[in-house]
FIDO-823299 format. One record per residue: x negated, z negated, y of N, C-alpha, C, CB in turn; residue in three letters. Coordinates in steps of 0.02 Angstrom, whole numbers, padded with zeros to 5 digits, always signed. Glycine has a CB too. Example, Ala and Ser with C-alpha at 12.3 -4.5 7.8 and 13.67 -1.06 7.14 Angstrom:
-00660-00390-00284-00615-00390-00225-00660-00390-00165-00565-00452-00224ALA/-00642-00354-00112-00684-00357-00053-00645-00394+00002-00704-00286-00030SER/
***
This chain:
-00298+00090+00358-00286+00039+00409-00314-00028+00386-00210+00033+00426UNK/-00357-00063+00418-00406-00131+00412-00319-00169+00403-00477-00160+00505UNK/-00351-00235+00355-00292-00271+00346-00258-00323+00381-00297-00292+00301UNK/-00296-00343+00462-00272-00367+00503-00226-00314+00557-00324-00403+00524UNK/-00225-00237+00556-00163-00208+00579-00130-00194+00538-00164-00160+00613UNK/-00144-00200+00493-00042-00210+00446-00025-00240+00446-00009-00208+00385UNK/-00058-00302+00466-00026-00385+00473+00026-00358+00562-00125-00475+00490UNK/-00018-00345+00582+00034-00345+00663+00071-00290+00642-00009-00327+00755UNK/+00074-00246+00609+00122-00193+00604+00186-00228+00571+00093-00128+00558UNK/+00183-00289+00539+00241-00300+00494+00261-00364+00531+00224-00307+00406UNK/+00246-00380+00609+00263-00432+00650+00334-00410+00680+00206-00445+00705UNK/+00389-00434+00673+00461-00419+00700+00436-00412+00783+00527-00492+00681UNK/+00443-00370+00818+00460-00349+00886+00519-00385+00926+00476-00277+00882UNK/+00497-00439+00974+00520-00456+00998+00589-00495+00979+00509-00420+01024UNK/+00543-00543+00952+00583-00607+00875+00624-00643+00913+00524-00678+00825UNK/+00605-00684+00967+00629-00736+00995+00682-00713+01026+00588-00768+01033UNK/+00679-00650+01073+00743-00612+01113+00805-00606+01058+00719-00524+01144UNK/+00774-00552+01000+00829-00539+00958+00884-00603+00932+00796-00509+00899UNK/+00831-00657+00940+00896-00720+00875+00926-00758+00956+00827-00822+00788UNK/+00874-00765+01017+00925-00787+01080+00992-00743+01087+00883-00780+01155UNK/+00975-00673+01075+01041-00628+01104+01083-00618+01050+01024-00552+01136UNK/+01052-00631+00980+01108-00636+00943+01154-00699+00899+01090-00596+00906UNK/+01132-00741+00952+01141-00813+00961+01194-00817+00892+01175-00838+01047UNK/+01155-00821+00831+01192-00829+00779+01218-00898+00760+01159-00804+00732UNK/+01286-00916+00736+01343-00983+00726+01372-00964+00675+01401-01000+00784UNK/+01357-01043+00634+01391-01063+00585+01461-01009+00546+01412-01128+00615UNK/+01472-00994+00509+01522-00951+00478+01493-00870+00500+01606-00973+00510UNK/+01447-00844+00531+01453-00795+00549+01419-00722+00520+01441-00813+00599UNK/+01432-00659+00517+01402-00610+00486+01359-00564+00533+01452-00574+00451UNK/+01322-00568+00512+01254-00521+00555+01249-00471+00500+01163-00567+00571UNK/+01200-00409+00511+01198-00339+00517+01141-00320+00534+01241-00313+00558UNK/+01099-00321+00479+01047-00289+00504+01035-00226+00494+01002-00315+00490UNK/+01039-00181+00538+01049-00106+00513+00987-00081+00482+01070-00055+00572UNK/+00940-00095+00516+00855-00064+00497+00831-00119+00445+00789-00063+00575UNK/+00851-00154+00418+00817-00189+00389+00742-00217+00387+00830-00170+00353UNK/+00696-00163+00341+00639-00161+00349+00608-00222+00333+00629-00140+00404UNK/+00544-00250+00343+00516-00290+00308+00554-00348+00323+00449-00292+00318UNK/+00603-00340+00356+00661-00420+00352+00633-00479+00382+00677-00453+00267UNK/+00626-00454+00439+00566-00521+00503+00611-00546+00528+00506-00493+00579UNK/+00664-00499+00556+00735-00507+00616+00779-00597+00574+00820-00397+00602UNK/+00801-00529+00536+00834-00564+00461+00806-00633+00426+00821-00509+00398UNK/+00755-00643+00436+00730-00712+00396+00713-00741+00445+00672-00714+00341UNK/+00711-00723+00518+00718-00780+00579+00769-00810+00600+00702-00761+00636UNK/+00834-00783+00593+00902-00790+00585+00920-00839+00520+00931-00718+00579UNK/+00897-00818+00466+00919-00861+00428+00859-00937+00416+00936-00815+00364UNK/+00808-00931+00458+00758-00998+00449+00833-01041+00499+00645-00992+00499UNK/+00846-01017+00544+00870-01041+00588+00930-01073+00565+00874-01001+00633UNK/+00972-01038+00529+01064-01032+00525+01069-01062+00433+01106-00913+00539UNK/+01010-01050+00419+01010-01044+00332+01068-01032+00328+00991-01106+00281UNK/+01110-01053+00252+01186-01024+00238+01230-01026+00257+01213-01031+00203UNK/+01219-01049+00315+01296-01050+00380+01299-00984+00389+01288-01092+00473UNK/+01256-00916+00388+01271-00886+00401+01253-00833+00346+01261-00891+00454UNK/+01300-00756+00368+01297-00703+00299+01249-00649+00342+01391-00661+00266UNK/+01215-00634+00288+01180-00539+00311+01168-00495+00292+01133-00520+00329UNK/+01202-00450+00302+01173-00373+00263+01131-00347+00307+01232-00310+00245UNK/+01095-00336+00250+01030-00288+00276+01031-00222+00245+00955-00320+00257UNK/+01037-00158+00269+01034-00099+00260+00978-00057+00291+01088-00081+00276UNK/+00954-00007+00240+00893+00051+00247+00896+00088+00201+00823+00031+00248UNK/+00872+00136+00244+00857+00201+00204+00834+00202+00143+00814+00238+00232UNK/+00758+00181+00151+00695+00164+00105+00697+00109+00070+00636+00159+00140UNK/+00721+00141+00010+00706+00072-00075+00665+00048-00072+00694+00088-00154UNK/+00593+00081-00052+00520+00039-00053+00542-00042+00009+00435+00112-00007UNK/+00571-00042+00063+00582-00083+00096+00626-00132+00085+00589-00062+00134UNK/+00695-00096+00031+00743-00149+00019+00708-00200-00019+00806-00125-00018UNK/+00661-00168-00087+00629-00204-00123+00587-00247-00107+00610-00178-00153UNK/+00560-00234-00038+00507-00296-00001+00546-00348+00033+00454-00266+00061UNK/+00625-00323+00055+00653-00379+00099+00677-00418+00045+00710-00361+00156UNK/+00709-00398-00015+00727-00437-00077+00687-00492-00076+00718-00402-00142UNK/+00602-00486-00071+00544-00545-00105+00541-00595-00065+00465-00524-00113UNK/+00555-00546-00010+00539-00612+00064+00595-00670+00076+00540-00569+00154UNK/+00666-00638+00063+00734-00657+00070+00732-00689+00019+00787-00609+00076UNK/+00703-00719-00045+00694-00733-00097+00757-00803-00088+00611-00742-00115UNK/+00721-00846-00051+00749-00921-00039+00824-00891-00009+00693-00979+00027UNK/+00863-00854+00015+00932-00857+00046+00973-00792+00013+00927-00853+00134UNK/+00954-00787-00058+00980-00727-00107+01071-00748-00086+00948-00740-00216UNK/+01061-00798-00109+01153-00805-00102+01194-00793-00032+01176-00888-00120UNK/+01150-00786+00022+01205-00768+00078+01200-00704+00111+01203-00817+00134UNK/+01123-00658+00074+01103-00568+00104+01141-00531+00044+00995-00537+00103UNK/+01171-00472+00075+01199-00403+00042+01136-00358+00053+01276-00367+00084UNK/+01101-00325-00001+01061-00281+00028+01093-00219+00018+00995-00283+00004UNK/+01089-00165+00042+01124-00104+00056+01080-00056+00070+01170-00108+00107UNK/+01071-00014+00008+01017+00050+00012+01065+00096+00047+00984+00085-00069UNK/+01054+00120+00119+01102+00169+00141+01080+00203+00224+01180+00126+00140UNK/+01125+00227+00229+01094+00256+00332+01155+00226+00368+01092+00374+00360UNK/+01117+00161+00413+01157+00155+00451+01233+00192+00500+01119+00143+00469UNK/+01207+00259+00489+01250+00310+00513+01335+00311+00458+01196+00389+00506UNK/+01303+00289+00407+01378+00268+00371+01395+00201+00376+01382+00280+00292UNK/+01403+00171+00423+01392+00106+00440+01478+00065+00413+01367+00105+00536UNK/+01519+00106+00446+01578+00094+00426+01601+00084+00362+01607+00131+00446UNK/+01585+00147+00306+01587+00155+00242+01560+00113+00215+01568+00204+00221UNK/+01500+00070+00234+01453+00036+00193+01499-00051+00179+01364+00035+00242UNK/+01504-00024+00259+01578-00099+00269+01630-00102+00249+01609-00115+00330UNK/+01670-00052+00221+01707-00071+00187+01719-00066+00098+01743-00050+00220UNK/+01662-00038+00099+01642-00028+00029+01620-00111-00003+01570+00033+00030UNK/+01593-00136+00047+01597-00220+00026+01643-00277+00044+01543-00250+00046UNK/+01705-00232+00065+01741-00280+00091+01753-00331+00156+01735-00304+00057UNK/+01711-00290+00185+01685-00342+00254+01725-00304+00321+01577-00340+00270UNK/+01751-00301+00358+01792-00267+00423+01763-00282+00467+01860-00282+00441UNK/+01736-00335+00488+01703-00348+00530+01642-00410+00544+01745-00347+00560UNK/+01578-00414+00605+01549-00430+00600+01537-00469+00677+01524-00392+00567UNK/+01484-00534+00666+01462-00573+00715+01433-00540+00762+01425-00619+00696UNK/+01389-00502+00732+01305-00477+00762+01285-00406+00750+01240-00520+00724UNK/+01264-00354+00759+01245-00310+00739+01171-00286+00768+01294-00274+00744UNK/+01092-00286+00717+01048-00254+00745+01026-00184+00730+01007-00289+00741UNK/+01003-00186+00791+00965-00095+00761+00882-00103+00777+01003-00003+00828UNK/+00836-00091+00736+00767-00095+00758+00737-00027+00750+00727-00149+00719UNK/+00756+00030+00785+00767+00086+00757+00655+00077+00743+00821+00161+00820UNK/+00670+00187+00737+00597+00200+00735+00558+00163+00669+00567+00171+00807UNK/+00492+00217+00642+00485+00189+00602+00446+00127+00574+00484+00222+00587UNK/+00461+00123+00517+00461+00020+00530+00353+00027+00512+00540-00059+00418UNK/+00325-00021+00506+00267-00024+00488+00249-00034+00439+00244-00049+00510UNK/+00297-00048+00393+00309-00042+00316+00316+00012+00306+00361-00073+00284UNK/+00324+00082+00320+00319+00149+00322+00252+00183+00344+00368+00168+00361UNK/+00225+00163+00394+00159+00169+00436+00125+00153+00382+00144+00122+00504UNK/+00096+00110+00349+00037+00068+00300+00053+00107+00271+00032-00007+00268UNK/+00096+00152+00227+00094+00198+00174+00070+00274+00186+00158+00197+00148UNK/+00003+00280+00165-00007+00329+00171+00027+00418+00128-00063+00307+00167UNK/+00041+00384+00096+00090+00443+00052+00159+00433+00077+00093+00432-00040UNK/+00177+00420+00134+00254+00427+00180+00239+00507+00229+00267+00336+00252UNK/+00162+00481+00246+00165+00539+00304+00188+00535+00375+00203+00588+00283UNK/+00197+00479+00382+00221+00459+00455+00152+00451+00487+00271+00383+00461UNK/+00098+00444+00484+00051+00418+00520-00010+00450+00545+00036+00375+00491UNK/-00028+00486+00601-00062+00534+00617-00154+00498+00619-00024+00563+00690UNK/-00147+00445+00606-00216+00416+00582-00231+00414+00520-00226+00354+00597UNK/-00197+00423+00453-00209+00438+00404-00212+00506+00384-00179+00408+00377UNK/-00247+00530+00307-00231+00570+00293-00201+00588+00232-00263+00590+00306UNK/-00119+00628+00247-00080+00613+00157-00030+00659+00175-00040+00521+00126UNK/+00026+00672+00136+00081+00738+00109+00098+00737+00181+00157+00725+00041UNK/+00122+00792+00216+00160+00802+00274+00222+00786+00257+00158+00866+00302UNK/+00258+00740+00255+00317+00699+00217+00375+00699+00282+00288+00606+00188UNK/+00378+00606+00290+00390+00594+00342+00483+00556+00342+00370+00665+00380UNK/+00497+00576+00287+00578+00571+00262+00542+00474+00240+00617+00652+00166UNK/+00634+00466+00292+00638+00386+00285+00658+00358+00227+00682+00357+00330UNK/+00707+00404+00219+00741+00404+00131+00706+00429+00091+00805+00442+00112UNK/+00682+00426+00042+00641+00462-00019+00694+00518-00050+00614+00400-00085UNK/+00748+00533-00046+00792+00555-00068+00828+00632-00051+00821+00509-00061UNK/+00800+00636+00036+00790+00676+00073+00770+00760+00059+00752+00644+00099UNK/+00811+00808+00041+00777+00850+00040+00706+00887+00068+00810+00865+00045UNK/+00730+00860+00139+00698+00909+00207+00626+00871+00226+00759+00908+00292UNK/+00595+00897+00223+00519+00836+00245+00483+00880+00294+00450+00811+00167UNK/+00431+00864+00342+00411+00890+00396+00363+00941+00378+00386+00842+00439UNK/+00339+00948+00306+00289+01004+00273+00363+01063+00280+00247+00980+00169UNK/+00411+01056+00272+00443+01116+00271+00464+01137+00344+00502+01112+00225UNK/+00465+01109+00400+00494+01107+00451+00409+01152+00471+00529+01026+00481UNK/+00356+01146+00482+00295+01164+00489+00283+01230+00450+00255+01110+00469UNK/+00286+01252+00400+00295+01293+00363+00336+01343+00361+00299+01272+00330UNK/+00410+01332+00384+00459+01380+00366+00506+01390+00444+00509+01347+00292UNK/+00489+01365+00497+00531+01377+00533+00490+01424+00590+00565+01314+00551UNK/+00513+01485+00645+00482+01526+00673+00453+01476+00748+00531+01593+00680UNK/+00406+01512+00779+00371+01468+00818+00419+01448+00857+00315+01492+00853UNK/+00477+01478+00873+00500+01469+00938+00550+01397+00913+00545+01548+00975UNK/+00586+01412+00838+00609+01347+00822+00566+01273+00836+00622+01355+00753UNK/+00505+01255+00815+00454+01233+00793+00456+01193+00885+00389+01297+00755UNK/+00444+01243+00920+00426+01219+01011+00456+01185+01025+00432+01259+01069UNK/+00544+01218+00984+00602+01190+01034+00604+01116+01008+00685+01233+01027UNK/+00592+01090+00935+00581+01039+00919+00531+00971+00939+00579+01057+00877UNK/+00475+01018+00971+00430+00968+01014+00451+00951+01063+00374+00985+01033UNK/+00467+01016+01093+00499+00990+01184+00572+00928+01164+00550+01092+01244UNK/+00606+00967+01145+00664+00901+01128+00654+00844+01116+00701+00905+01080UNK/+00626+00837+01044+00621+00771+01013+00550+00744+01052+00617+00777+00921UNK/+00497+00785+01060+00426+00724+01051+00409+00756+01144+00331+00752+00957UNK/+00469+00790+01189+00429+00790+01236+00371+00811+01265+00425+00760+01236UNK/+00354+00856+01233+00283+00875+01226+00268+00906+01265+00261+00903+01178UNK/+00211+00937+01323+00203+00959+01364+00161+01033+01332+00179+00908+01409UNK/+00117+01006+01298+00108+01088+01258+00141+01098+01195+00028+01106+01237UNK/+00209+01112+01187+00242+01119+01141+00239+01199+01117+00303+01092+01160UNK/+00237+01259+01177+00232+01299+01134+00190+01315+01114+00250+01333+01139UNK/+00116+01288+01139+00030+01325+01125+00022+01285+01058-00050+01302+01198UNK/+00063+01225+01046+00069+01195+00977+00080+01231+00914+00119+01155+00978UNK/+00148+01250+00950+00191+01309+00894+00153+01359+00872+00254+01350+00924UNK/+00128+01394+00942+00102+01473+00923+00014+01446+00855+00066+01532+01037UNK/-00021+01397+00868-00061+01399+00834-00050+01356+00768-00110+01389+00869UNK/+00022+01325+00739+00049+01298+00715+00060+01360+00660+00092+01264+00754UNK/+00086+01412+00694+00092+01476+00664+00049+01518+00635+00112+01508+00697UNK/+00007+01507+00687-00070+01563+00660-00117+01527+00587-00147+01564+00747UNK/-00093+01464+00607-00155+01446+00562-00105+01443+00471-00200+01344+00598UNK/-00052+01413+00467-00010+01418+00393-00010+01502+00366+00084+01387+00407UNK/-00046+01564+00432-00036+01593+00405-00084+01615+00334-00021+01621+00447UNK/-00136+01577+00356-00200+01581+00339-00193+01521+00266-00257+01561+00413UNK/-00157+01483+00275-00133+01424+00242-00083+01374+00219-00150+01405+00257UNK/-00047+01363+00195+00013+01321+00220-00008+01242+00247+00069+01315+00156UNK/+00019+01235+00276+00004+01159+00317+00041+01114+00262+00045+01149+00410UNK/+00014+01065+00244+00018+01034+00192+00022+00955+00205-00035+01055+00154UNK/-00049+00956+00236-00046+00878+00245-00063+00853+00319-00099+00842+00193UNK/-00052+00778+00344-00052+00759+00405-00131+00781+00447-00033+00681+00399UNK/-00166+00775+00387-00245+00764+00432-00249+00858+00456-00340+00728+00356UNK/-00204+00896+00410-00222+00987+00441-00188+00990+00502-00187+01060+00391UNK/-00119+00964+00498-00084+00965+00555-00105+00934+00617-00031+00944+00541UNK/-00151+00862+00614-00160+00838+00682-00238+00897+00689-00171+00730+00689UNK/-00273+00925+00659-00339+00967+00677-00292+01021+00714-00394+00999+00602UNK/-00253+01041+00690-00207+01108+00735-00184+01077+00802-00124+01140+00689UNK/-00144+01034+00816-00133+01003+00870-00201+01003+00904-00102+00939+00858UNK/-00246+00962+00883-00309+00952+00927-00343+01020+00960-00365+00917+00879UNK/-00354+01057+00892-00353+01144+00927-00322+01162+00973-00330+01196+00891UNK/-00232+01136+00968-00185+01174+01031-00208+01146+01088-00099+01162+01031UNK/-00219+01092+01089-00215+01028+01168-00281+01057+01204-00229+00915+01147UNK/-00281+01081+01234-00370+01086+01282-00395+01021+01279-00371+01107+01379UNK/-00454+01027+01285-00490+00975+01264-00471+00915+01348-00586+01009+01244UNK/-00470+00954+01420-00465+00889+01463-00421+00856+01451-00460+00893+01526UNK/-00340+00885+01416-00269+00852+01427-00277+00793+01344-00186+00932+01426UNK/-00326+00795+01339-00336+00758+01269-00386+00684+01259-00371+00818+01220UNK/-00409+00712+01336-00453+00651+01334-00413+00566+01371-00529+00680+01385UNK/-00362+00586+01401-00329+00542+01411-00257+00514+01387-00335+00551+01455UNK/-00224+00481+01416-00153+00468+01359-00178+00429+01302-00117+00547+01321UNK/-00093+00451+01260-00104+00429+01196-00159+00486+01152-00026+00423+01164UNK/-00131+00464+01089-00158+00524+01042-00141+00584+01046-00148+00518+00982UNK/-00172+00622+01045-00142+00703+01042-00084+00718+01001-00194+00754+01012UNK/-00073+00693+00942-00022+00722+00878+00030+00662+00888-00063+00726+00782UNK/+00031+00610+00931+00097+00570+00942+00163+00596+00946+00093+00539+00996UNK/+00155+00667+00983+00218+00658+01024+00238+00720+00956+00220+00679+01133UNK/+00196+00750+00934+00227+00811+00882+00240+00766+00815+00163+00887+00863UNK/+00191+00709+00807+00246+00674+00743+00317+00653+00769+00214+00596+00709UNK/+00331+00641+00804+00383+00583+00840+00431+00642+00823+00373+00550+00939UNK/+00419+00689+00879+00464+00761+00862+00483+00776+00782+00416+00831+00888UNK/+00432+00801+00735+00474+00816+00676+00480+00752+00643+00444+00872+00627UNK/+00471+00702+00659+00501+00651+00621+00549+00625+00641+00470+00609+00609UNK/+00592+00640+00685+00654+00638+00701+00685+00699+00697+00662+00612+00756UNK/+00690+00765+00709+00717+00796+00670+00719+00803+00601+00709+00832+00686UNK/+00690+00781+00545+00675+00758+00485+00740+00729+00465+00616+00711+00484UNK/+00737+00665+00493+00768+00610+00493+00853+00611+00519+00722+00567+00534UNK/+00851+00655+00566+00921+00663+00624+00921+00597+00652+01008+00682+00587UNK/+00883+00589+00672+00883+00518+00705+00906+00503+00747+00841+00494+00720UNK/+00910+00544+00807+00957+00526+00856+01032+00555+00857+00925+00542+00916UNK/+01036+00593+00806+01136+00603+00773+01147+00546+00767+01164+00642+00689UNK/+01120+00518+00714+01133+00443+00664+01131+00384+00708+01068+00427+00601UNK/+01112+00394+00775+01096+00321+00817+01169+00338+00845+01016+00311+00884UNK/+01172+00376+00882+01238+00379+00904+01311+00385+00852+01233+00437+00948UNK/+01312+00396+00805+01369+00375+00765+01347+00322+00735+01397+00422+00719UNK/+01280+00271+00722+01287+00233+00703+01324+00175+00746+01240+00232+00680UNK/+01302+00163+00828+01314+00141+00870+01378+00149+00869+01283+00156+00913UNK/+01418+00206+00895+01496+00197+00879+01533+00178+00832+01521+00238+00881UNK/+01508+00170+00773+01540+00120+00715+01508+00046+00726+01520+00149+00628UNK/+01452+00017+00751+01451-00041+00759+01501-00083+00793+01404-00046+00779UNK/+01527-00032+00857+01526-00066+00929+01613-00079+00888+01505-00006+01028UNK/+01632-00024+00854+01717-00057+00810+01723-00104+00755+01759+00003+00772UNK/+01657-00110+00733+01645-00186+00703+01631-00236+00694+01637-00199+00685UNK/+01619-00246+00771+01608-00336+00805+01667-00349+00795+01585-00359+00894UNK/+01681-00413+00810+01731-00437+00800+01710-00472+00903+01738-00490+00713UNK/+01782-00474+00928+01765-00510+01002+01720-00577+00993+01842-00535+01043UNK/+01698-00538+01051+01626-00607+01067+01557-00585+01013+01663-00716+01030UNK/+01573-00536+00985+01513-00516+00935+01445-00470+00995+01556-00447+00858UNK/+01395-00476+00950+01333-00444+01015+01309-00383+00965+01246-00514+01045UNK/+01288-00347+01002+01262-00290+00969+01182-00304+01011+01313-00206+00986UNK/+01117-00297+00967+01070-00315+01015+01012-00213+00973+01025-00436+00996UNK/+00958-00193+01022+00941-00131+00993+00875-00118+01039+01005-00071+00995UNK/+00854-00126+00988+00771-00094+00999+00738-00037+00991+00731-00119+00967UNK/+00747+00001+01049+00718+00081+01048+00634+00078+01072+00769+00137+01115UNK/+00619+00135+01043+00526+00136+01035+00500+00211+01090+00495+00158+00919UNK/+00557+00238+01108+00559+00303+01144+00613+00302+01177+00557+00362+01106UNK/+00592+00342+01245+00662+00364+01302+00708+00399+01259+00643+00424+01375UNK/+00723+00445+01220+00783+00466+01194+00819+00425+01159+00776+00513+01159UNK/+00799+00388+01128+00825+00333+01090+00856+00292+01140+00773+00295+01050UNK/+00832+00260+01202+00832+00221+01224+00897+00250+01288+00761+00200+01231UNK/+00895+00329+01295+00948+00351+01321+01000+00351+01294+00943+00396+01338UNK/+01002+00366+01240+01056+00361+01204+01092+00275+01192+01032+00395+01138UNK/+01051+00246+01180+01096+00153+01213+01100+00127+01271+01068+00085+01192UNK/+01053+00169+01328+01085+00150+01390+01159+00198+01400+01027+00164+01454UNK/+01166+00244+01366+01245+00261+01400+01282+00246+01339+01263+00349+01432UNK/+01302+00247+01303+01342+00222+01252+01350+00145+01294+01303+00224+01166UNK/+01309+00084+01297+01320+00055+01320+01369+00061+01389+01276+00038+01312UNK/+01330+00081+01437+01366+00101+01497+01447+00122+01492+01327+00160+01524UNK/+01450+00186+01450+01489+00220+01453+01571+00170+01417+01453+00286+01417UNK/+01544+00110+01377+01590+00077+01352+01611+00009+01393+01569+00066+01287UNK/+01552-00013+01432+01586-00062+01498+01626-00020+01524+01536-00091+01561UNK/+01624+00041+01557+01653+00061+01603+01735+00056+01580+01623+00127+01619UNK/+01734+00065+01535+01832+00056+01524+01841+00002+01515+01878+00088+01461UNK/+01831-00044+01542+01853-00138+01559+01930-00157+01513+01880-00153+01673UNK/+01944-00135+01447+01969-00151+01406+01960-00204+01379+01968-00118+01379UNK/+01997-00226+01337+01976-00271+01283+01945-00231+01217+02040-00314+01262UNK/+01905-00259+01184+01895-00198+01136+01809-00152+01161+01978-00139+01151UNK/+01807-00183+01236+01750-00134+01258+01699-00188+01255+01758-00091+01336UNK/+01632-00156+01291+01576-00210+01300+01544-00224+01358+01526-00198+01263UNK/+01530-00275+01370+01501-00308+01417+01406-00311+01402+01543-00383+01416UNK/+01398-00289+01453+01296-00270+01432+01273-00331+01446+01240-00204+01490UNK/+01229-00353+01416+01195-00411+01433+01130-00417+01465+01190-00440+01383UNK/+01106-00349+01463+01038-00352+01504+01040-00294+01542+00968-00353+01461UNK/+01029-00310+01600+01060-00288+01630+00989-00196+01643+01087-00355+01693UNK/+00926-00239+01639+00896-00192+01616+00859-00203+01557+00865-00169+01659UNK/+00832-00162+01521+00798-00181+01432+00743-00228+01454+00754-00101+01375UNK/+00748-00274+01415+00689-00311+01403+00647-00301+01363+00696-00359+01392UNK/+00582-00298+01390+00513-00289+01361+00465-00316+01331+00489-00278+01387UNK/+00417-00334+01282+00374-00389+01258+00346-00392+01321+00325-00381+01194UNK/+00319-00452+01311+00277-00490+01368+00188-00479+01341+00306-00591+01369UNK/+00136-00487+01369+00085-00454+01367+00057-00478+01315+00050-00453+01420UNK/+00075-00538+01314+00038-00584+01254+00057-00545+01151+00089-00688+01271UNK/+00134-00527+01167+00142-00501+01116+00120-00424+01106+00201-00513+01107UNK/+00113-00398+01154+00089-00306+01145+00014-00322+01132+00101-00241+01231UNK/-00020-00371+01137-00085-00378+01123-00112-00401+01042-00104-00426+01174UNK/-00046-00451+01041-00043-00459+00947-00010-00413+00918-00005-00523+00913UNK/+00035-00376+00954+00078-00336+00892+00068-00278+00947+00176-00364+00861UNK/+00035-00242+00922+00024-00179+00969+00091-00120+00966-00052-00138+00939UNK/+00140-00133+00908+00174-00088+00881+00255-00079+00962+00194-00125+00783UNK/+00233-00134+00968+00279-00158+01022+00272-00138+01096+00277-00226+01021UNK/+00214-00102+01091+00195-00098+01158+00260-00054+01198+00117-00060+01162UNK/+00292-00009+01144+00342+00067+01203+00411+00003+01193+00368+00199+01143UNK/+00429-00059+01174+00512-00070+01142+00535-00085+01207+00532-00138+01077UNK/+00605-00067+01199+00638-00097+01245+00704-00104+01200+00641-00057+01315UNK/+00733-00183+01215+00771-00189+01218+00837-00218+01246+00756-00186+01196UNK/+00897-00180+01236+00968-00179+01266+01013-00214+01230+00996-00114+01271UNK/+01058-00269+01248+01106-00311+01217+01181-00282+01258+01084-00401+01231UNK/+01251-00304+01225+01301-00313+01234+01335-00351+01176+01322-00261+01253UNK/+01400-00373+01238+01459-00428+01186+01512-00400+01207+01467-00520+01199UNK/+01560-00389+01154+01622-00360+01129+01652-00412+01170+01639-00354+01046UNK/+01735-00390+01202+01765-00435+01236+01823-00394+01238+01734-00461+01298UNK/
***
């Protein structure tokens, strides 16, 4: 990747929305669940400097260690937290904290993951069929490709990546490891390109989008972990706290339109109030500098 798109890959998505909706004040604790190259996080604190506290949590050490350098100047008021948001609760009380101002999620993977070609997330490079957010991870998408029967393999495209030729994927997904094991990203997107007929390929996105997306969220359990991460956030605002969340795909993005929904609807105290009423989107100017932004949408609520 030329070094002016890793520059837009490591541009925070939709900067200005996130610090308006998470309208951060004096004394207060923010949450950055995705951490990642720490754009969200160091716009918040240019803003709030030590009036305000933040933990930043991720999967990936390679990322904590980059938000450390950047966060350099506001060491004394960030917790960094190597962990999965999905233990979100545990992580909170493991530091003593019960509750919080703000909570973000920037799900999907960050572009500090993308630029690494030995992650395996990136169907324009070529490197290990990887794909694990955590390095720590048993399960990586070379084994999911390799060891599971075609029909598993389909059901994982259609689910996760949507895929419209999910099983002509599978079946030659199959034929060819038999001949070989699928190893790395550049064998796997030539098999895809094989599966796709050549007309359904000439338009759209990329051909191998929607089958990375797929095993890299089953990889990952990514959409388990959004939804229990989300239900431990939404019990650790504190009232008047915002939960703000940036999904990169409709499943993702289904999954916080009803969680949201589903928690206005009981007009409690304790529940949430949505703030947008539909997701807000970058505006053209930014999908043109930060291309990474082009699918986000994002959804706010405040605890009440």
């Amino acid at each position: 990747m030329k070094t002016n798109e890793s520059k837009q890959y490591h541009t925070p998505v939709m900067l200005d929305e996130v610090v308006w909706l998470l309208n951060p004040r004096p004394g207060g604790i923010y949450i950055d669940c995705t951490l990642g190259s720490a754009g969200h996080s160091l716009s918040l604190l240019e803003l709030k400097g030590t009036q305000i506290q933040i933990i930043g949590i991720d999967k990936d050490k390679d990322a904590i260690l980059a938000a450390k350098e950047k966060l350099v100047p506001f060491t004394e008021v960030v917790t960094f937290i190597h962990g999965n948001f999905s233990k979100l609760k545990d992580i909170m009380g493991s530091i003593g904290i019960p509750h919080a101002d703000g909570i973000l999620f920037d799900l999907g993977v960050s572009g500090f993951q993308l630029d690494k070609t030995e992650r395996g997330f990136s169907y324009m490079k070529d490197g290990p069929l990887d794909m694990r957010m955590g390095q720590e991870g048993d399960l990586c998408a070379k084994d999911l490709v390799n060891n599971l029967s075609g029909k598993e393999i389909a059901e994982i495209l259609k689910t996760y990546g949507e895929e419209r030729w999910a099983a002509r994927i599978a079946r030659f997904i199959v034929e060819r490891r038999i001949k070989e094991p699928i190893v790395t990203t550049g064998q796997l997107v030539d098999v895809i390109k094989a599966a796709i007929p050549a007309g359904a390929r000439r338009t759209g996105p990329h051909p191998a989008r929607r089958t990375f997306q797929a095993l890299r969220i089953a990889v990952n359990h990514e959409l388990d972990n959004l939804r229990t991460g989300l239900n431990q956030a939404i019990n650790l605002l504190r009232t008047g706290g915002r939960l703000v969340v940036i999904s990169y795909h409709s499943l993702e993005d289904r999954i916080v339109k009803t969680t949201f929904l589903n928690e206005s609807r009981l007009k409690k105290q304790g529940s949430l109030k949505i703030l947008t009423k539909k997701p807000l989107i970058p505006c053209k100017e930014e999908i043109i500098s930060n291309p990474r932004s082009r699918s986000a949408k994002l959804r706010a609520a405040e605890k009440f």
